[in-house]
C-alpha positions in Angstrom: 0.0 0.0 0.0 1.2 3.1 -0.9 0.7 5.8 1.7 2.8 8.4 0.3 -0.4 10.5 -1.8 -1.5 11.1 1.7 1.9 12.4 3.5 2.3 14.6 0.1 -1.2 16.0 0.9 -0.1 17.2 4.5 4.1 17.7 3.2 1.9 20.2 0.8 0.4 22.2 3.3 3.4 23.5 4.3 5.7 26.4 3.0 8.0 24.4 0.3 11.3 25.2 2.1 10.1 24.3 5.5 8.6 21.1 3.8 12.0 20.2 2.6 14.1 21.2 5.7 11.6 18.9 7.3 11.6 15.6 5.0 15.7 16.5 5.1 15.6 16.5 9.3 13.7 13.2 9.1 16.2 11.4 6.5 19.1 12.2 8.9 17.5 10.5 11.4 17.0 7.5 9.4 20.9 8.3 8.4 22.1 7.5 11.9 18.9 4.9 13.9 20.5 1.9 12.8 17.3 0.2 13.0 15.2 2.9 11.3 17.4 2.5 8.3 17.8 -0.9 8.4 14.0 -1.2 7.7 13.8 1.5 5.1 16.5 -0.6 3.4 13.9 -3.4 3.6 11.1 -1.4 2.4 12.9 0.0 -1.0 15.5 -2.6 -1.6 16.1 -2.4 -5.0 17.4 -4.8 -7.7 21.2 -3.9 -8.9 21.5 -2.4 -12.7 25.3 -2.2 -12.5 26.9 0.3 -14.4 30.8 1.6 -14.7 31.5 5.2 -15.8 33.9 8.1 -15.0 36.2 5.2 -13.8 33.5 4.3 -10.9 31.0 1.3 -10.0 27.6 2.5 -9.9 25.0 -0.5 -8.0 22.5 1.5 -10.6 21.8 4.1 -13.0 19.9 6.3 -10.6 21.2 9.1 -8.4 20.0 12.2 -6.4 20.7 15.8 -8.2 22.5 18.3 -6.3 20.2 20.3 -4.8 18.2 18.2 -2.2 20.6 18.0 0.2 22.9 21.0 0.1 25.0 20.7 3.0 25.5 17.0 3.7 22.9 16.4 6.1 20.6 13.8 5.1 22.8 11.9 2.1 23.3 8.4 4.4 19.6 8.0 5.6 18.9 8.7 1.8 21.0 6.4 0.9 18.5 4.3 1.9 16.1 4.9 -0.3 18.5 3.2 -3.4 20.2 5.8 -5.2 23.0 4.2 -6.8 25.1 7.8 -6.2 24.0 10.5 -4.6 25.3 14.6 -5.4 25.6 17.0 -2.3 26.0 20.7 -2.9 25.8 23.3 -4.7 28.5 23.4 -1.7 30.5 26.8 -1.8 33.4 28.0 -0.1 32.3 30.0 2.8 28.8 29.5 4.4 26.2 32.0 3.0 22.7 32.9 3.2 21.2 32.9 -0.6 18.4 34.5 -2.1 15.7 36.1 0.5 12.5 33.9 0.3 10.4 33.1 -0.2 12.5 31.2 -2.8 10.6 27.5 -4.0 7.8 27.7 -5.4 5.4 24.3 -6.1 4.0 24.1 -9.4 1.3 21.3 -8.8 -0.6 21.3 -12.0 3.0 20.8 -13.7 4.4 18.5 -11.6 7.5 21.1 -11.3 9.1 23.3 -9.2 10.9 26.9 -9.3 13.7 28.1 -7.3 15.6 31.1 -6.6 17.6 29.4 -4.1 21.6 30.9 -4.8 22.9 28.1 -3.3 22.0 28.9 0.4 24.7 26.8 2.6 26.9 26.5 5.7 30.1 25.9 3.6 32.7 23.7 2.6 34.1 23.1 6.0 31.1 22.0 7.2 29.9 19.5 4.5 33.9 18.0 4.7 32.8 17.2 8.1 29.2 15.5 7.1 30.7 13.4 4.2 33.6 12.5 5.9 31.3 9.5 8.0 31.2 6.0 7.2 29.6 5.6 4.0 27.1 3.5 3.1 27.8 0.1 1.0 28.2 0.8 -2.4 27.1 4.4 -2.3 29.0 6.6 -5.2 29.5 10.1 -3.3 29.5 13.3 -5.2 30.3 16.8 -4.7 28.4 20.1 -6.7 30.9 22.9 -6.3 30.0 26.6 -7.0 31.5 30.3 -6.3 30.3 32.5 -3.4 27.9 34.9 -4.9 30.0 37.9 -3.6 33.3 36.3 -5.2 33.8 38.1 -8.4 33.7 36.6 -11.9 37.2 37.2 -12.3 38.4 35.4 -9.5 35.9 32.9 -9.8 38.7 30.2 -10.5 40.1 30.4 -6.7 36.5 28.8 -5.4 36.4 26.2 -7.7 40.4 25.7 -7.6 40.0 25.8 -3.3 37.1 23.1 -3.0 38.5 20.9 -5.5 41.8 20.4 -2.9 39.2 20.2 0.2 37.0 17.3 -1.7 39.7 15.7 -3.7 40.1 13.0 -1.4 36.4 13.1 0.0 34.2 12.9 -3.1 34.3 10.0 -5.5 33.5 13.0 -8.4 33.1 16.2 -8.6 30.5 18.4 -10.5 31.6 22.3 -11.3 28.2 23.7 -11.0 28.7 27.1 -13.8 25.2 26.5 -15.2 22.6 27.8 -12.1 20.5 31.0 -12.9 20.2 32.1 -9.6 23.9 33.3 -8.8 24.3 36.5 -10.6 26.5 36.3 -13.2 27.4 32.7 -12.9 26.0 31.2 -16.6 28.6 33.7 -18.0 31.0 30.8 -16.9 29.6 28.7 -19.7 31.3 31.1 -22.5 33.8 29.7 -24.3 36.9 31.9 -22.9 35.9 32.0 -19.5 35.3 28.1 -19.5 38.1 26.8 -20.7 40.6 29.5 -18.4 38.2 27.7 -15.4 39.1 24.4 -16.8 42.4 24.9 -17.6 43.2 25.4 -13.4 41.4 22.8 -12.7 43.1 20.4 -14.5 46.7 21.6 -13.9 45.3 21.5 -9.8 44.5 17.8 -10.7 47.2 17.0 -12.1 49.4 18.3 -9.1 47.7 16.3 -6.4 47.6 13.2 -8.9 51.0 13.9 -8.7 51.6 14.1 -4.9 49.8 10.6 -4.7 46.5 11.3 -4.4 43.6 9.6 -6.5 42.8 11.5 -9.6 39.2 12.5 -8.8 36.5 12.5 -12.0 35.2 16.1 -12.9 31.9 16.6 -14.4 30.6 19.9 -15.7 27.2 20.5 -15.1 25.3 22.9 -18.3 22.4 24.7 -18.8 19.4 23.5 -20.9 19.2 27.2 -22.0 22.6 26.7 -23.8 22.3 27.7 -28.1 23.6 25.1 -30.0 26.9 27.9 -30.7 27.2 27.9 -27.3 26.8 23.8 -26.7 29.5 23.4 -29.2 31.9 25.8 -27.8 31.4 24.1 -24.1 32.2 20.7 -25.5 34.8 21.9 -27.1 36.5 23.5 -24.3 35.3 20.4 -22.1 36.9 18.0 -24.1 40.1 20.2 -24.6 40.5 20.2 -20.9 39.9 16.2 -21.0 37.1 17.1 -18.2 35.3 13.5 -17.5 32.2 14.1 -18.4 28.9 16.3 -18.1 25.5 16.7 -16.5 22.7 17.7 -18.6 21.0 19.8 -17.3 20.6 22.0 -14.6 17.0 24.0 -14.3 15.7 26.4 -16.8 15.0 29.7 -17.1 11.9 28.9 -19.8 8.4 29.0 -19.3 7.7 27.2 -22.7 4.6 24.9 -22.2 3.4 26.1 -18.0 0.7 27.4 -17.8 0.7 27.8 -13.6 0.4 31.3 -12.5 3.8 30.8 -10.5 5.4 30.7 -14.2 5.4 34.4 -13.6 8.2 33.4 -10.5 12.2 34.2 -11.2 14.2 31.0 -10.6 14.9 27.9 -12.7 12.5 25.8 -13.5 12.9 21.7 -12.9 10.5 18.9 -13.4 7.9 17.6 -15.9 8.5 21.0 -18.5 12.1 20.4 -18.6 12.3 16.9 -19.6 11.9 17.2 -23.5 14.5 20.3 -23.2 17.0 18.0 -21.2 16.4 15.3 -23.4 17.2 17.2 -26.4 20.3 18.3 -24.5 21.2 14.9 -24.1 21.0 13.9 -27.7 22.5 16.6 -28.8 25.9 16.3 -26.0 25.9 12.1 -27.4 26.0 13.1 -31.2 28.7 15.8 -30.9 31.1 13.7 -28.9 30.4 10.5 -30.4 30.1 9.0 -26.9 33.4 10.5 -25.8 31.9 12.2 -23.2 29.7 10.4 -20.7 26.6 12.0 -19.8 24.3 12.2 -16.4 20.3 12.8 -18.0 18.6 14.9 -15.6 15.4 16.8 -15.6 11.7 15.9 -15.6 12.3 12.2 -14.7 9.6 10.3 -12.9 9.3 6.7 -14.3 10.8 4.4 -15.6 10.0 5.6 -19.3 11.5 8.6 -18.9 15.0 7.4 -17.6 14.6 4.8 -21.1 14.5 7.7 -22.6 17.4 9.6 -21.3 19.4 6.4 -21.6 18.4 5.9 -25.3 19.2 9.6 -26.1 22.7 8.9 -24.4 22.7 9.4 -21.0 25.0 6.6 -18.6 23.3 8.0 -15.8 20.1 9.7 -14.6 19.5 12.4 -11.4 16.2 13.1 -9.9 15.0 15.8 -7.6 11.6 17.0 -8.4 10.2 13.4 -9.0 11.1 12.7 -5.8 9.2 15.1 -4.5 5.9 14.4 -6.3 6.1 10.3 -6.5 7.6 10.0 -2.9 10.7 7.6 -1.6 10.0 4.6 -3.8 10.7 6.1 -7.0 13.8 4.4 -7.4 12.8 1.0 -6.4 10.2 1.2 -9.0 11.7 2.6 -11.6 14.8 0.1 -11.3 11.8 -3.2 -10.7 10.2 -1.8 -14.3 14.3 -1.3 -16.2 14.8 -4.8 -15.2 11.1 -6.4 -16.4 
């Protein structure tokens, strides 16, 4: 029986951040009662879809966006819940506030969210602590990584540079976040020029502590679905050029194309049923240029098993969901994975 309709209905009641601070609260508890998540195990055990990418084993195909959980809180009691790899962040250097709310917005008729959030957080110090627990079997671990929103463009670099040595031997990957539309400025990071002098450090960073003996850590960049095809190109390009490991398609969007919900009127980026067909074509598009050289994490609008078919058949290696999770409830995973392996 599936109770979750009715825990939405109340979960819905409440402001959308307080909702989420409170479902968060509750998976850290399940993160850390050994017998509370020992049955939630049981509940949404999921068959294994092994799959190997960026160097890593994956138990399956599905993971948690960045975005959910922020600052590390509630990643091991989510764990729980199947997710073959699960993203924390957008984690930034020093703690900050973000945007003033209210900030997420529940589009119910679309099945989709909106958020001005600007990565609201308690810092990198703080989410080295939470991740640096025991891990949960078989749980990939990765890290979103963004620039404080009062570091300047220009010296951008030194945020991304300074949380790639903190989570180099933390993380199992790491995702440079350049593509949200709520940090001012921030998508300008996407341009060609400014891209590939951010990816150039990174790499020549990487290199150095490969050198000292340390693990050479996978780096994805995540996009926007916004991108022109011009622009797509030039990122790959520059992406590839910088022999990044792959990239995450895509973060939210700034369109209204197809919502009809009055909150369509809302700043923020968009995620959930509208962006699918936008991310798909993302996806597609990301496969064809590179000729698979470049793996590819689907994400956006994904709430069944059909969809992730879809992602995978367009290209994708992997899938994320945030905003399905919030509308189908905790066993989204196990049944999407049941209905991959029928």
């Amino acid at each position: 029986m599936n109770i979750y309709p009715l825990f939405r209905t109340l979960l819905f009641k409440l402001n959308p951040e307080h909702a989420h601070q409170l479902t968060l609260s509750l998976m850290r508890l399940a993160g850390v009662i050994h017998p509370v998540n020992a049955l939630i195990r049981t509940i949404y055990s999921a068959p294994d879809h092994p799959v190997q990418v960026f160097g890593l084993n994956f138990s399956n195909p599905i993971g948690l966006a960045a975005g959910y959980d922020k600052d590390g809180i509630g990643w091991r009691g989510l764990a729980s819940l199947g997710f073959g790899h699960i993203e924390i962040g957008t984690v930034t250097p020093k703690p900050q506030p973000g945007n003033p709310q209210p900030r997420l917005f529940r589009l119910r008729e679309e099945n989709a969210l909106i958020n001005r959030m600007g990565f609201p957080g308690r810092g990198a110090e703080f989410v080295a602590q939470q991740i640096s627990k025991p891990r949960p079997k078989n749980l990939v671990l990765g890290v979103n990584i963004g620039k404080n929103s009062d570091t300047p463009l220009e010296a951008a670099a030194q945020d991304y540079l300074s949380l790639l040595r903190i989570f180099t031997n933390q993380a199992d990957y790491l995702t440079i976040n350049v593509s949200s539309p709520n940090t001012v400025g921030l998508r300008q990071l996407q341009e060609r020029q400014a891209l590939d002098q951010l990816l150039k450090q990174l790499r020549a960073e990487r290199e150095r502590s490969t050198q000292s003996g340390t693990h050479k850590i996978p780096i994805l960049i995540k996009i926007s679905p916004d991108l022109t095809d011009h622009q797509l190109d030039d990122a790959l390009d520059v992406i590839l050029a910088n022999h990044m490991d792959g990239v995450i398609a895509t973060n939210t969007t700034i369109s209204r194309e197809g919502v009809n919900s009055p909150l369509a009127v809302e700043n923020g980026g968009l995620s959930g049923k509208p962006l699918q067909m936008r991310s798909l074509m993302m996806v597609a598009k990301i496969a064809e240029r590179t000729n698979g050289r470049l793996p590819v994490i689907g994400v956006g609008g994904i709430s069944n098993a059909t969809s992730v078919q879809r992602m995978m058949d367009a290209g994708a290696e992997l899938v994320q969901i945030y905003t399905g999770l919030i509308y189908e409830g905790p066993g989204l995973v196990k049944n999407i994975l049941r209905e991959l392996r029928a």
